[in-house]
N, C-alpha and C positions, 0 to 999 in steps of 0.2 A: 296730671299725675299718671294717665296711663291706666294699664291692666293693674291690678293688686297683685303685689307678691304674697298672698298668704292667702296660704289654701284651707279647703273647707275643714279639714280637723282644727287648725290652729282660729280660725273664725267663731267653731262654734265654741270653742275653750276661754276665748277670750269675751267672747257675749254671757257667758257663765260667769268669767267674771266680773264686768260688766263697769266698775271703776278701781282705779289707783292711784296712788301717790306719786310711787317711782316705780319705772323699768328699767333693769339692766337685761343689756342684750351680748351672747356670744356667737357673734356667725363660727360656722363649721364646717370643715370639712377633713373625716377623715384624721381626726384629733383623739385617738381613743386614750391613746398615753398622757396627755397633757388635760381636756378637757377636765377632768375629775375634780385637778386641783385647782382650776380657774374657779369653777362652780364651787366648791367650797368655800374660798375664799370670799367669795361676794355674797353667798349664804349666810356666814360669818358676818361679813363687814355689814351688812343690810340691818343683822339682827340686833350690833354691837353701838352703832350711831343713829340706827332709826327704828327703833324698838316697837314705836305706836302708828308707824309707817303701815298702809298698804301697800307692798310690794310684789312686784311679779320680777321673775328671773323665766327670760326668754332666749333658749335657742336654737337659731336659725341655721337650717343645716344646708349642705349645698348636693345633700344625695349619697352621704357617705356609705361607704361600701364595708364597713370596719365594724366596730364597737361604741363608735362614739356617742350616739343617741343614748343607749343602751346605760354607757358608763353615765351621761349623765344624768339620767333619770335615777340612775341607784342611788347618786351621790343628794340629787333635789329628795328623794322620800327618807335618809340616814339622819337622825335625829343627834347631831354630834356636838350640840349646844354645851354640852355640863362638862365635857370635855374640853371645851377652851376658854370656860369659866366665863360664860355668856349665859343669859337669862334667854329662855324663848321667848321671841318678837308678840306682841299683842295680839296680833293679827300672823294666822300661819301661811309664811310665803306660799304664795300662787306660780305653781311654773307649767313651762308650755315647754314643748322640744313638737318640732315643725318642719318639712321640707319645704322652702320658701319656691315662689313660682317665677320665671323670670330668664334670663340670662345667667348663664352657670357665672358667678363673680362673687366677691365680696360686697359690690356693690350692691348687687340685688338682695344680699343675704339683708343688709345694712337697711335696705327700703324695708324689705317687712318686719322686721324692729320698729322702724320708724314708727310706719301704719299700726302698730301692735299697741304704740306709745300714745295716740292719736287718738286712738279708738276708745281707750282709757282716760282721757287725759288726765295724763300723768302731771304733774308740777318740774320733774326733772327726769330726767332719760341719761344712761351710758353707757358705751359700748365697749367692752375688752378682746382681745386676742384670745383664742383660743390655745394658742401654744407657749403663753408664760409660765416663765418657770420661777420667776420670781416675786409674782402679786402677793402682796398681804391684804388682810380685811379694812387698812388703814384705805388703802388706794378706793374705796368705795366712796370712802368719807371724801377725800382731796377731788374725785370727779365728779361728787353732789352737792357737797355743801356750798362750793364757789356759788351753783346758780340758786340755790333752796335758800342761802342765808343774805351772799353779798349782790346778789342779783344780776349776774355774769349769764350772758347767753350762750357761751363759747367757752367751753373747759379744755386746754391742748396740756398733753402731759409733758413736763421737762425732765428728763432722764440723764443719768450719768451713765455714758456709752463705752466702750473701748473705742477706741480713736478711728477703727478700720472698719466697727458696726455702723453701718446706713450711711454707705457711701454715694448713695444715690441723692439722701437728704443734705451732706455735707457740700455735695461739690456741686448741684443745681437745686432740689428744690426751695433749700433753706436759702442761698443768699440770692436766689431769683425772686422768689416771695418777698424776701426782704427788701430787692430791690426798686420792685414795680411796684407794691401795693403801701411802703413805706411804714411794716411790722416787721418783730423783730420775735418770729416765732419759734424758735428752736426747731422744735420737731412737728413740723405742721403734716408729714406724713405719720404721725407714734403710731395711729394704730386701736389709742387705748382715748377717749372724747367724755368728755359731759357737754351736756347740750338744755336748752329750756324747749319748753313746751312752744313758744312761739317760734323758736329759730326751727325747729323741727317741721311745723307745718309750709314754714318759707322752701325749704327742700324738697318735699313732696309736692308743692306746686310748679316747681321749674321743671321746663322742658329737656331733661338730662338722662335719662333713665333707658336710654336705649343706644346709651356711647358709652364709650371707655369706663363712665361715672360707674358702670353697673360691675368692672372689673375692679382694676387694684389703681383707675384713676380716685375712687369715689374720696380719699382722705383728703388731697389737695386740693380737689372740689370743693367739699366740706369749708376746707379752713380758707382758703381764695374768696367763697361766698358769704360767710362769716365777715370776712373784712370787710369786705367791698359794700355790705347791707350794710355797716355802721356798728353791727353787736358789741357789745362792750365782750371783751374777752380777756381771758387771763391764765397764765400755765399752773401747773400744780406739781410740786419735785415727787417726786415717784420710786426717788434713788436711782437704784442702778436694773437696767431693764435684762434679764437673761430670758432668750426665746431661743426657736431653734433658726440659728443663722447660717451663712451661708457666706463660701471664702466670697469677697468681688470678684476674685478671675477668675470665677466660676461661671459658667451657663445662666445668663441673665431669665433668660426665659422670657413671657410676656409683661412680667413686671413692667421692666425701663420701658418699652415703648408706651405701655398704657398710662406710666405716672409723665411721664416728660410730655406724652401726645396729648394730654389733657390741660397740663400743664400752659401748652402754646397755645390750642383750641380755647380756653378762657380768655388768653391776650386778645381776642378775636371778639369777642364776649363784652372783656371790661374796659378795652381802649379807649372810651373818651377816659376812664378817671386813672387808667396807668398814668398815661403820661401827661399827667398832671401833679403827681405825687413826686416831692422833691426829699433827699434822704429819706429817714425811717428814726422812729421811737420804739423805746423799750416797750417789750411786754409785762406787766407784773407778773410776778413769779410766788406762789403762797406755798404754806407748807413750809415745814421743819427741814433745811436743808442739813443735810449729814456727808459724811464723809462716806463713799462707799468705793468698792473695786470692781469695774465691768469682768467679766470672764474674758481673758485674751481670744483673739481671734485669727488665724493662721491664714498669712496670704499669701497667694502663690505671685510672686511677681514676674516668674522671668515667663511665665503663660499669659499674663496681660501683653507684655513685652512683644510675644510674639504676634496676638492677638493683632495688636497694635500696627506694627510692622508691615503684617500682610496686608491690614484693611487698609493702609495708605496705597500698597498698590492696587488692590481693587477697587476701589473708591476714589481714584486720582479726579477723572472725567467729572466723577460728582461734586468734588471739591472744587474743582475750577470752577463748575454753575454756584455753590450755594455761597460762595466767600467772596467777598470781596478782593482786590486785589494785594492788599497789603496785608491782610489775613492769612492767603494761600500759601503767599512766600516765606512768611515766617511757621507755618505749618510745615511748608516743605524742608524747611531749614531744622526744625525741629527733628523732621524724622531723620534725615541727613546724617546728624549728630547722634540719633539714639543707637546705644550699646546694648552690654548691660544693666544701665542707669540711664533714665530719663530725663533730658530737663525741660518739663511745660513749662512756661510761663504762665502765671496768673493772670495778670491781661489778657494775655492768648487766649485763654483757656475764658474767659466772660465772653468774649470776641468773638469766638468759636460757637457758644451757646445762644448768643445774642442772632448772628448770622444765619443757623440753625431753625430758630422761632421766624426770623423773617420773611425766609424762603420757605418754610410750612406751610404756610398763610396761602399760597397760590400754588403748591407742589399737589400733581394728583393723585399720585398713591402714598400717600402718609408711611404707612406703616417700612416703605422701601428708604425713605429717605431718612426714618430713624435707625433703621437696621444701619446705614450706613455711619452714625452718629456716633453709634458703639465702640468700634475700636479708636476713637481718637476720647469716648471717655475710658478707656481700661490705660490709653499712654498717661492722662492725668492723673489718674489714679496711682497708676506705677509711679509716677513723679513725685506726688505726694507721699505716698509710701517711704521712697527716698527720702524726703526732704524729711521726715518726721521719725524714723526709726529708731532712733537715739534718744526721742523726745518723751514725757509721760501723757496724759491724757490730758492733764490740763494745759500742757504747753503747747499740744498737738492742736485743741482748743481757740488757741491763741494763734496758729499762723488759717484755718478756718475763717476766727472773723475777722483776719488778712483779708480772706477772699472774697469775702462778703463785702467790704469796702471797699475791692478793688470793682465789684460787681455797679456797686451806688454810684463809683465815680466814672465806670467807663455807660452809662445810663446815655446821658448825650450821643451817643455814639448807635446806642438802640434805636433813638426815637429818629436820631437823620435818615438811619437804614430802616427803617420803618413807616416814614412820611416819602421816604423816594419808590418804596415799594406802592405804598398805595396811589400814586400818583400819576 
């Protein structure tokens, strides 16, 4: 496990209070406007489904320079019970607000949660976004009761998205996860987790804590580790998710390298049982599904386009090392053709990510060879976008687990380029 992320205020707060039930945890940074109503909400939902609960509301900050701490200490001491026709909980919630120690990341905020949960032990632990704009007190229930009632080590949230929301989850992590591990998890990056008290100590014993996991790898770690340990796991519909997003042809930042570099670094990890895993099954999916409407999301396509455009010529040399030959040429044929409208191919486009993971494995600067990754995912993107703009969210839905099948059946195709790499 390393150093502890939680330092001596939040230590001796938490030996005060010395056991619990449940923890819910919010890592932070820098949340002053949103945090408020996250913390209510699970203050709410704590009080309204687990009334004779010991409960702690922990969180985890990453150093913020703002109001955030601030906002949510006023909101944990506001006694707003009678107002949304709640009884106060038996027991009066315990909270902690903490600057976690570590690696500036979500990851690390996410370890001393853990340790917080640990230390307690708690029966069930979860962990939320600090910049939902959408949570209600219901979503407390949907990511505790899975592990508290039906005995689920692994709570992932399923959301009803805008079609252009987590483009990163749509076009590699979901149908790459689906592919190798043979789950079929929607949103294995959401963000928003329940967890049991055993699967928790399994993650604080792994040697991960000082790589990408401690960034914005740490969700797909999470749900990769989850699978691959056996935990029984199950989604919980959540509705429709509104946070503060962000166009895709925008400034990826360190996100994609650290969710995709993580992503290929476990392939590394779990290889005997990837490729041994043939298709994928459903996940169960609990909760009252409803009808709901994601917030639209504006994308700039002809700035992917360019994006894209340029990175083929600067990136040619690199393409020719990490693709195979039959790969290149229909890549280059690809840009060839691109206008103002893109057309990737599906195939290509598994082909392209598959080829990508395999030359990782033995590439010495990581973070160069995903930087070059980028612009041939902003031309998918663009192409998707095409392919779908006409279409509504559930149709858009439906050419997705397109690609996620096209993912399972070009599989064969990973594991040759993969056994000839290690060879």
């Amino acid at each position: 496990m390393g150093k502890s992320a939680l330092n001596d205020e939040a230590l001796e707060i938490l030996n005060t209070i010395a056991r619990a039930d449940i923890l819910v945890g919010i890592p932070s940074y820098n949340n002053e406007k949103t945090i408020g109503h996250v913390a209510e909400a699970i203050k709410l939902g704590l009080a309204k489904y687990y009334p004779t609960a010991k409960a702690v509301l922990f969180n985890s900050d990453g150093g913020s320079d703002d109001q955030t701490r601030m906002v949510f200490e006023r909101i944990a001491r506001t006694n707003s019970y009678d107002t949304f026709f709640i009884k106060e909980p038996q027991f009066p919630l315990k909270t902690v607000s903490s600057q976690y120690i570590g690696i500036p990341g979500k990851g690390s905020a996410f370890k001393a949660i853990f340790e917080a949960a640990q230390m307690l032990g708690v029966k069930a632990c979860a962990v939320l976004d600090s910049d939902l704009r959408s949570i209600t007190p219901e979503w407390i229930q949907l990511l505790l009761e899975p592990v508290l009632a039906k005995g689920y080590g692994y709570v992932c949230p399923f959301y009803r998205r805008y079609k252009y929301d987590g483009t990163i989850t749509n076009s590699i992590a979901y149908p790459f996860t689906r592919a190798l591990y043979g789950r079929r998890v929607r949103q294995p990056i959401g963000g928003d987790f329940g967890f049991s008290g055993k699967l928790l100590k399994l993650y604080l014993n792994q040697d991960a804590w000082d790589t990408d996991v401690t960034r914005f790898g740490i969700d797909i770690w999470m749900t990769t580790t989850a699978i691959v340990n056996g935990f029984k796991i199950c989604q919980s519909f959540m509705g429709a998710k509104i946070h503060d997003v962000k166009d895709p042809g925008a400034d990826l930042g360190p996100m994609f390298i650290q969710v995709v570099g993580t992503i290929f670094s476990l392939m590394s990890t779990y290889g005997s049982h990837w490729q041994k895993v043939v298709g994928s099954r459903p996940t169960a999916i609990l909760g009252f599904q409803s009808e709901t409407a994601p917030k639209p999301l504006n994308v700039n396509v002809s700035r992917m386009i360019t994006k894209f455009t340029e990175g083929i010529s600067s990136h040619k040399s690199s393409y020719q090392q990490i693709f195979s030959e039959q790969v290149f040429t229909k890549l280059m044929e690809v840009a060839e053709m691109s206008g103002d409208n893109i057309d990737f191919p599906k195939t290509l486009w598994a082909k392209v990510v598959f080829d990508y993971a395999v030359f990782y494995q033995t590439a010495q600067d990581h973070q160069r060879v995903l930087q070059s990754l980028i612009p041939l995912y902003y031309g998918f993107i663009s192409s998707f976008v095409h392919e779908t703009e006409n279409l509504d969210d559930y149709q858009a839905e439906e050419i997705i687990e397109e690609l996620c099948q096209i993912y399972e059946d070009s599989k064969p195709y990973l594991i040759e380029q993969w056994q000839q790499n290690k060879s």
